[in-house]
ZAZA-826400 format. One line per field, with one value per residue: x, y, z of N, C-alpha, C, O in turn; residue number from 1. Coordinates in nm, 3 decimals. Layout:
BEGIN
n.c1 <- c(X_...);
n.c2 <- c(Y_...);
n.c3 <- c(Z_...);
ca.c1 <- c(X_...);
ca.c2 <- c(Y_...);
ca.c3 <- c(Z_...);
c.c1 <- c(X_...);
c.c2 <- c(Y_...);
c.c3 <- c(Z_...);
o.c1 <- c(X_...);
o.c2 <- c(Y_...);
o.c3 <- c(Z_...);
tormar <- c(NUM_...);
//
This chain:
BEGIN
n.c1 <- c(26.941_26.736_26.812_26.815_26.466_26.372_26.493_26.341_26.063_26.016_26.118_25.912_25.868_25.721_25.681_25.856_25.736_25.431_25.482_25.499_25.292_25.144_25.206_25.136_24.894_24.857_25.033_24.962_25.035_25.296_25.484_25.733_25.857_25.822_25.781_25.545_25.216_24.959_24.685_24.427_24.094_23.876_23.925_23.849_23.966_24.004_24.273_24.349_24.246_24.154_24.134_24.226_24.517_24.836_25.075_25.420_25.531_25.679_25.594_25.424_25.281_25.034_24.862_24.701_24.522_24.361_24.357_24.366_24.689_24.802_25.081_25.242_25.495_25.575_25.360_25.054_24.848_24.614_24.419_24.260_24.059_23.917_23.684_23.462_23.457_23.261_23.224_23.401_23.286_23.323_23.598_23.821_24.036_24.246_24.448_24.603_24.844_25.072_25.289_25.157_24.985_24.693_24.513_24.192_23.942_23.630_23.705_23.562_23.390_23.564_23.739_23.702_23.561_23.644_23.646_23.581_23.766_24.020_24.342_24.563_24.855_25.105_25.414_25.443_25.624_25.432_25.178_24.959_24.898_24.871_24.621_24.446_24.408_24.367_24.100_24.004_24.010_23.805_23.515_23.246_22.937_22.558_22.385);
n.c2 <- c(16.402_16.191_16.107_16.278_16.290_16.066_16.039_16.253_16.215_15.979_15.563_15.470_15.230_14.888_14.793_14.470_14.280_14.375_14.312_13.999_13.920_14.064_13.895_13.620_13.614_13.617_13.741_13.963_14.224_14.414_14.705_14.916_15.232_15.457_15.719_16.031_16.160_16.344_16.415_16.644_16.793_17.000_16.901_16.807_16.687_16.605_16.659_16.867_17.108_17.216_17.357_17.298_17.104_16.995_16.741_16.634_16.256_15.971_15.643_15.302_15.051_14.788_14.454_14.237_13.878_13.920_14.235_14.603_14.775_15.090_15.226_15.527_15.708_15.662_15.564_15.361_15.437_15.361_15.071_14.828_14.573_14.398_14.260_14.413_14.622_14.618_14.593_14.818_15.062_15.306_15.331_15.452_15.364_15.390_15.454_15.766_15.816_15.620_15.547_15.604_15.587_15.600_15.689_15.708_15.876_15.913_16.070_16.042_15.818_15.595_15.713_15.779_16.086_16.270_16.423_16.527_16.516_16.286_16.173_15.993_15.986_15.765_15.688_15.447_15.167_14.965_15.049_15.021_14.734_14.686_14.872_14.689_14.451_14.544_14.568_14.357_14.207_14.306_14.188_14.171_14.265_14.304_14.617);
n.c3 <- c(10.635_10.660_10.907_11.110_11.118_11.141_11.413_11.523_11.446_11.543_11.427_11.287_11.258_11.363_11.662_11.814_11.924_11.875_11.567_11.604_11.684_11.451_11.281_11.368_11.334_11.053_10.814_10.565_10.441_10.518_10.536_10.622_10.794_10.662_10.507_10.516_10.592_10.802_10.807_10.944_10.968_11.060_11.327_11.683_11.965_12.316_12.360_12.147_11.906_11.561_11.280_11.028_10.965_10.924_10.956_10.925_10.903_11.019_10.918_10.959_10.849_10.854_10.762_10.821_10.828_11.052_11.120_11.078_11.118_11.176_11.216_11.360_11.381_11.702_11.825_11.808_11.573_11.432_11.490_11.420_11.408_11.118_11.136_11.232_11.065_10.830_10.489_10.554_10.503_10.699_10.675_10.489_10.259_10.012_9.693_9.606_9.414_9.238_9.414_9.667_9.984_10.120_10.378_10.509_10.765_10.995_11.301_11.465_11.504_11.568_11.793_12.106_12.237_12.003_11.723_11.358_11.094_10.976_10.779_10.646_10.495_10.303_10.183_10.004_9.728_9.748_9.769_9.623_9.636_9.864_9.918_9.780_9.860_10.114_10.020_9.952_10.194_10.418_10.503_10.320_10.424_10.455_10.513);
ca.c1 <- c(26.811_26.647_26.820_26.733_26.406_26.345_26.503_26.204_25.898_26.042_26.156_25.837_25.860_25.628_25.770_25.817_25.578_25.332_25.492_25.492_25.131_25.054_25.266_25.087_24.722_24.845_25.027_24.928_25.128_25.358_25.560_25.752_26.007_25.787_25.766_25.428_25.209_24.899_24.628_24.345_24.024_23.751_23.956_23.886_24.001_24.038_24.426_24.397_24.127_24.259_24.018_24.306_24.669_24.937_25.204_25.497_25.521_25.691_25.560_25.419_25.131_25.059_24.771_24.689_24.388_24.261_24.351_24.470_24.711_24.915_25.203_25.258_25.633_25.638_25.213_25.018_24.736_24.525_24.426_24.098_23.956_23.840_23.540_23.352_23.410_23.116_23.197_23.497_23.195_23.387_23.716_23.871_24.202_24.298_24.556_24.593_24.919_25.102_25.328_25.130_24.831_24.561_24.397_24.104_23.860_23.628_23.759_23.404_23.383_23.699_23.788_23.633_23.585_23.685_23.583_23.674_23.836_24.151_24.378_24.694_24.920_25.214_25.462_25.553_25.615_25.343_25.054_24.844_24.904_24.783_24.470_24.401_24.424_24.265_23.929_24.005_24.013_23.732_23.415_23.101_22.770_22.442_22.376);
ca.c2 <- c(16.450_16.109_16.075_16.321_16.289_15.970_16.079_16.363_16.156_15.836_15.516_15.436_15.029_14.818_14.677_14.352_14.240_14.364_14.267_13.876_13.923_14.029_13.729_13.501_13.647_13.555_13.898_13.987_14.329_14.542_14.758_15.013_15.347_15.497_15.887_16.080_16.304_16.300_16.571_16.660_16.873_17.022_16.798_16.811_16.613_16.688_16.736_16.975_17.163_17.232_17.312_17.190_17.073_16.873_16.675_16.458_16.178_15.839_15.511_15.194_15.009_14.625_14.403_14.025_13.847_13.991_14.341_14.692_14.894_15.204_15.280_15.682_15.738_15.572_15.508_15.280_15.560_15.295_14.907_14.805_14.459_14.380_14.202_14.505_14.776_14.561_14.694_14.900_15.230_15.413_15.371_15.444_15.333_15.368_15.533_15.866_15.818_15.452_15.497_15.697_15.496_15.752_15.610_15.820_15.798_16.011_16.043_15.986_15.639_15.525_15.743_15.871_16.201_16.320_16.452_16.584_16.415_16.250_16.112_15.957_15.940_15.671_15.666_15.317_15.126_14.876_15.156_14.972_14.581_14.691_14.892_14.616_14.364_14.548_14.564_14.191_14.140_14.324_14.082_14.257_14.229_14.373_14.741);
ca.c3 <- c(10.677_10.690_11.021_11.134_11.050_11.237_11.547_11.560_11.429_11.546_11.339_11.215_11.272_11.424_11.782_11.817_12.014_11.789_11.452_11.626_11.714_11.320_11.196_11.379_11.301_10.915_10.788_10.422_10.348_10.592_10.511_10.781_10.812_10.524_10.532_10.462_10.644_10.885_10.791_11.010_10.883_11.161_11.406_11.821_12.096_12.475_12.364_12.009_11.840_11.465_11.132_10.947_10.953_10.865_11.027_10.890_10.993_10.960_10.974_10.954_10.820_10.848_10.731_10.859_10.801_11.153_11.127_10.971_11.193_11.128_11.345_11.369_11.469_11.783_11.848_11.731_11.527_11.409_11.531_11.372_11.371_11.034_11.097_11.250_10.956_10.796_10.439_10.541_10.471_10.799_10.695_10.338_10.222_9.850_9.646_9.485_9.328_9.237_9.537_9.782_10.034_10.159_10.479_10.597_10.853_11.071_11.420_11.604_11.473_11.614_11.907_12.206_12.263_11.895_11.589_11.228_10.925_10.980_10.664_10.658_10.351_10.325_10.053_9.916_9.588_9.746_9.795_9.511_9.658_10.033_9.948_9.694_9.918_10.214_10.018_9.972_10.297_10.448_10.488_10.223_10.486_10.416_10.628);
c.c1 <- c(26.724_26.657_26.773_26.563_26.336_26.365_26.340_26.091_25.955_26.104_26.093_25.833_25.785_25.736_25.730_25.750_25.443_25.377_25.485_25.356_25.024_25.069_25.190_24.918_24.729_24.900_25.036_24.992_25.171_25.480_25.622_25.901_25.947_25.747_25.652_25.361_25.038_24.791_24.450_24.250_23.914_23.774_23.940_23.877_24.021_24.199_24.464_24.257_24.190_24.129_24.070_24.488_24.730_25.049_25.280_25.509_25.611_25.669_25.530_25.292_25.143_24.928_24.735_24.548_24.273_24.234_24.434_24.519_24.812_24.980_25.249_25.391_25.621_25.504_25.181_24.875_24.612_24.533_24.310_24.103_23.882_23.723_23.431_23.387_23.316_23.120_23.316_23.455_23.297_23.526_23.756_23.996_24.221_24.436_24.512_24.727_24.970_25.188_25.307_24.993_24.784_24.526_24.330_23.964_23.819_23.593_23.663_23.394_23.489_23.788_23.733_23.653_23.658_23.597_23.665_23.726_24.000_24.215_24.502_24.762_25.060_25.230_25.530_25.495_25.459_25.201_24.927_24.805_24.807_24.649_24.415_24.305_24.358_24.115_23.898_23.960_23.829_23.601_23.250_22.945_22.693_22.425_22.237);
c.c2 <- c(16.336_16.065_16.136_16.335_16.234_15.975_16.181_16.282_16.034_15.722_15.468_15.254_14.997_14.768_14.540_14.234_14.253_14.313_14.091_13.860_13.889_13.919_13.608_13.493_13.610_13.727_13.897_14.105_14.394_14.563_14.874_15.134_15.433_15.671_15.905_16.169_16.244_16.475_16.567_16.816_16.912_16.898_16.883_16.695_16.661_16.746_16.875_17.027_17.221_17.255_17.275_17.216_16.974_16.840_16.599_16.402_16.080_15.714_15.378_15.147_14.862_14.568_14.273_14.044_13.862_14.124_14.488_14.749_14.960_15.245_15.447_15.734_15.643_15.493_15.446_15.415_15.514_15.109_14.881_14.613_14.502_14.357_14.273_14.615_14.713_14.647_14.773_15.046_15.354_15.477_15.354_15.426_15.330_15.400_15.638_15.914_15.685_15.461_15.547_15.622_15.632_15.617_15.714_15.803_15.933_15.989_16.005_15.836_15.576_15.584_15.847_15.987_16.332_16.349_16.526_16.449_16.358_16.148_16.165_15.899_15.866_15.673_15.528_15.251_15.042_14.928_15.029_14.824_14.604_14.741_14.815_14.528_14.390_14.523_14.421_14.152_14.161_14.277_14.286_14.226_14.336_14.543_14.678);
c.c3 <- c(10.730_10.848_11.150_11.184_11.129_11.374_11.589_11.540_11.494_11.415_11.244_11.199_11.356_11.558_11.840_11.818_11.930_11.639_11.481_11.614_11.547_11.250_11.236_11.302_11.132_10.849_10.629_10.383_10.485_10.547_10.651_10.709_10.661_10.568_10.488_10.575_10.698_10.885_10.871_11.003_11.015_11.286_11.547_11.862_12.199_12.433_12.265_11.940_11.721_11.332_11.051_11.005_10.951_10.907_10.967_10.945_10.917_11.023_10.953_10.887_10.767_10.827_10.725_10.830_10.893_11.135_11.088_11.102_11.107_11.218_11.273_11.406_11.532_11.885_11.759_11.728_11.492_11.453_11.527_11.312_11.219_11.004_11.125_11.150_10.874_10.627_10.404_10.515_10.573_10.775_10.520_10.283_10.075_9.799_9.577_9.375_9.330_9.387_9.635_9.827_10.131_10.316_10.542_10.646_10.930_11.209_11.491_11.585_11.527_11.736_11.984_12.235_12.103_11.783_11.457_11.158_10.933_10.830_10.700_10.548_10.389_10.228_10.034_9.786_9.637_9.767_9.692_9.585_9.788_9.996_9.845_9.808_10.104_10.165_9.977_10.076_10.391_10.415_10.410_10.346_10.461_10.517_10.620);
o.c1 <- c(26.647_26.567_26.721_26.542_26.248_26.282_26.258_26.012_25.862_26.137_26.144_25.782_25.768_25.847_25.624_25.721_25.362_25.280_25.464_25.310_24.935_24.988_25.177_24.856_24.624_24.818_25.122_25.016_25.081_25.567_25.558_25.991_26.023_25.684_25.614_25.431_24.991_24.812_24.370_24.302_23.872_23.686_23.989_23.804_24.062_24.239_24.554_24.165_24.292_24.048_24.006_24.549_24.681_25.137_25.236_25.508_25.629_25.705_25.632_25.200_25.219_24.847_24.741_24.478_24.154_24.116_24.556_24.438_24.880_24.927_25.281_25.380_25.641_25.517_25.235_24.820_24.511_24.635_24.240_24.141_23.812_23.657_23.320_23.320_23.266_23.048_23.349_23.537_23.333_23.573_23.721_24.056_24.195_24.534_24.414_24.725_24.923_25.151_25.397_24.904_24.842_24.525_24.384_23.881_23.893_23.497_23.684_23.391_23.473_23.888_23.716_23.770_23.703_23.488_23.781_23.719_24.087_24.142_24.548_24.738_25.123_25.138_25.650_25.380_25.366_25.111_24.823_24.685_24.697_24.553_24.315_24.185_24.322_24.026_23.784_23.873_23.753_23.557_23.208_22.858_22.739_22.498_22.146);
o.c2 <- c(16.357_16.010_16.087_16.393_16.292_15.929_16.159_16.283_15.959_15.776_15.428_15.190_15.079_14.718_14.504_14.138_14.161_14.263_14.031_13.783_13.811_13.857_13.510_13.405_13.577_13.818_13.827_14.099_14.426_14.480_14.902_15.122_15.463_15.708_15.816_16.242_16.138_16.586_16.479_16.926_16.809_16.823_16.995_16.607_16.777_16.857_16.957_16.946_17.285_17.167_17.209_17.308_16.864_16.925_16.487_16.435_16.085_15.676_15.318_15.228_14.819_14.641_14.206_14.144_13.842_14.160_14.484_14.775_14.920_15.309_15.467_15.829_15.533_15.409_15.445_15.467_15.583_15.039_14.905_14.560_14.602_14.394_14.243_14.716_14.811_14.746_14.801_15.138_15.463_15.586_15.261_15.533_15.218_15.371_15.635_16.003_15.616_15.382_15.557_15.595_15.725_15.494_15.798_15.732_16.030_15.923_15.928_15.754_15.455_15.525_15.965_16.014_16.446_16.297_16.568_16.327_16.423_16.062_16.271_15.786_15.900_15.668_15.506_15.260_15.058_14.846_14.979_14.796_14.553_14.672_14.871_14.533_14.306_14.475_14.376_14.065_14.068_14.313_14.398_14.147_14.449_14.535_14.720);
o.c3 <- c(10.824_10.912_11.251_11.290_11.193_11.453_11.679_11.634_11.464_11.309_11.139_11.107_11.446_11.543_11.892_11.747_11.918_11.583_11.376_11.530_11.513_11.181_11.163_11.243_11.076_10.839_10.575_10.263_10.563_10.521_10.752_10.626_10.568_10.667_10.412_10.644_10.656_10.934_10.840_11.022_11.066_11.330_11.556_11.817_12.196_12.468_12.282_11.935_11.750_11.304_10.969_11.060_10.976_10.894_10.942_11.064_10.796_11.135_10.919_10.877_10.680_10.884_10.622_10.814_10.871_11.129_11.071_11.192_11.012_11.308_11.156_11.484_11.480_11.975_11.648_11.825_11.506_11.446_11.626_11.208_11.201_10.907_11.081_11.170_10.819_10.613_10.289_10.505_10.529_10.809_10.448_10.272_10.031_9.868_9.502_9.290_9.421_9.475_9.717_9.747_10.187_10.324_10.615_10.589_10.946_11.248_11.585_11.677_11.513_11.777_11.952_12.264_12.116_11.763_11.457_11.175_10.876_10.780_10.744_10.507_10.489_10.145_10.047_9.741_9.558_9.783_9.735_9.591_9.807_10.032_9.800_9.833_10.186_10.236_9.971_10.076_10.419_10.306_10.436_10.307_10.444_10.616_10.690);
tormar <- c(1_2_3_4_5_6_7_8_9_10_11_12_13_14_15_16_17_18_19_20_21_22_23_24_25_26_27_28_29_30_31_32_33_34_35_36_37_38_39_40_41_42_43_44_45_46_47_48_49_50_51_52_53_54_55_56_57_58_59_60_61_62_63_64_65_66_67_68_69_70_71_72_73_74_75_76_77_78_79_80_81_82_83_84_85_86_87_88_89_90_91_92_93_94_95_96_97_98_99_100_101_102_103_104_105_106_107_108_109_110_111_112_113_114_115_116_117_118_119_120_121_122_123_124_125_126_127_128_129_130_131_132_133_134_135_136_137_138_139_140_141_142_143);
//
C-alpha cells in the first residue's frame, strides 16, 4: 500500500536543490516520506471553495535557523522566513499526540487570494523535538 501510496500523493522528500539550500541556512530538524493528512475548514481559493475537508497526504517538513517549510507530495505547501512570524502568533505548530506535528495557519496571512483554516498533521517519532525547537527558534518581539 505504501507504494502505492506514494506514487498518488508523491514521495514526500524534499528535492535537492532545496534540501542543499536548508543545509546550508544551518538545518535543525527534517524529517521526510512521513504520511498524514491536510485539513481545510471555511477554505477558498480561485482553484477550491470547501467548508471542510481532508486530504492524505505525504510529506516533508524541514527546519534551519532561516526557515520552516513543509513539502506536500510533490509542492512545496509552506516556505516561511522565520524572522517575520514576529512571535510565530499566525502560525501554530505543536503536537497533539507524541508522534503526530499539527501545523496550522490561516490561509489569508500567507497566501493571496485565500481564506479559511488550513492544518497539516505529520506523523513522526520526532513530532515533540521539531515543534520544540521551532518555538526555539522563532525570534519573541513586542506586537
Amino acid at each position: 500500500m505504501d507504494a502505492i501510496r506514494r506514487a498518488l500523493q508523491g514521495p514526500g522528500r524534499f528535492p535537492a536543490e532545496l534540501r542543499a539550500e536548508l543545509a546550508y541556512e544551518g538545518l535543525l530538524a527534517c524529517e521526510e516520506g512521513l504520511v498524514g493528512s491536510i485539513s481545510y475548514r471555511n477554505y477558498r481559493s480561485p482553484e477550491r471553495s470547501s467548508p471542510w475537508s481532508r486530504e492524505a497526504i505525504c510529506g516533508a517538513v524541514a527546519l534551519s535557523r532561516r526557515r520552516l517549510v513543509v513539502w506536500d507530495g510533490r509542492v512545496r505547501h509552506i516556505d516561511l522566513d522565520l524572522a517575520l512570524l514576529h512571535g510565530g502568533a499566525a502560525l501554530d505548530v505543536r503536537t497533539d499526540r507524541a508522534d503526530r506535528l499539527v501545523i496550522g495557519y490561516d490561509a489569508a496571512q500567507y497566501r493571496d487570494r485565500c481564506s479559511g483554516q488550513v492544518e497539516i498533521r505529520l506523523r513522526t517519532p520526532r513530532a515533540g523535538h521539531i515543534a520544540r525547537t521551532y518555538a526555539a527558534s522563532v525570534p519573541m518581539t513586542p506586537r
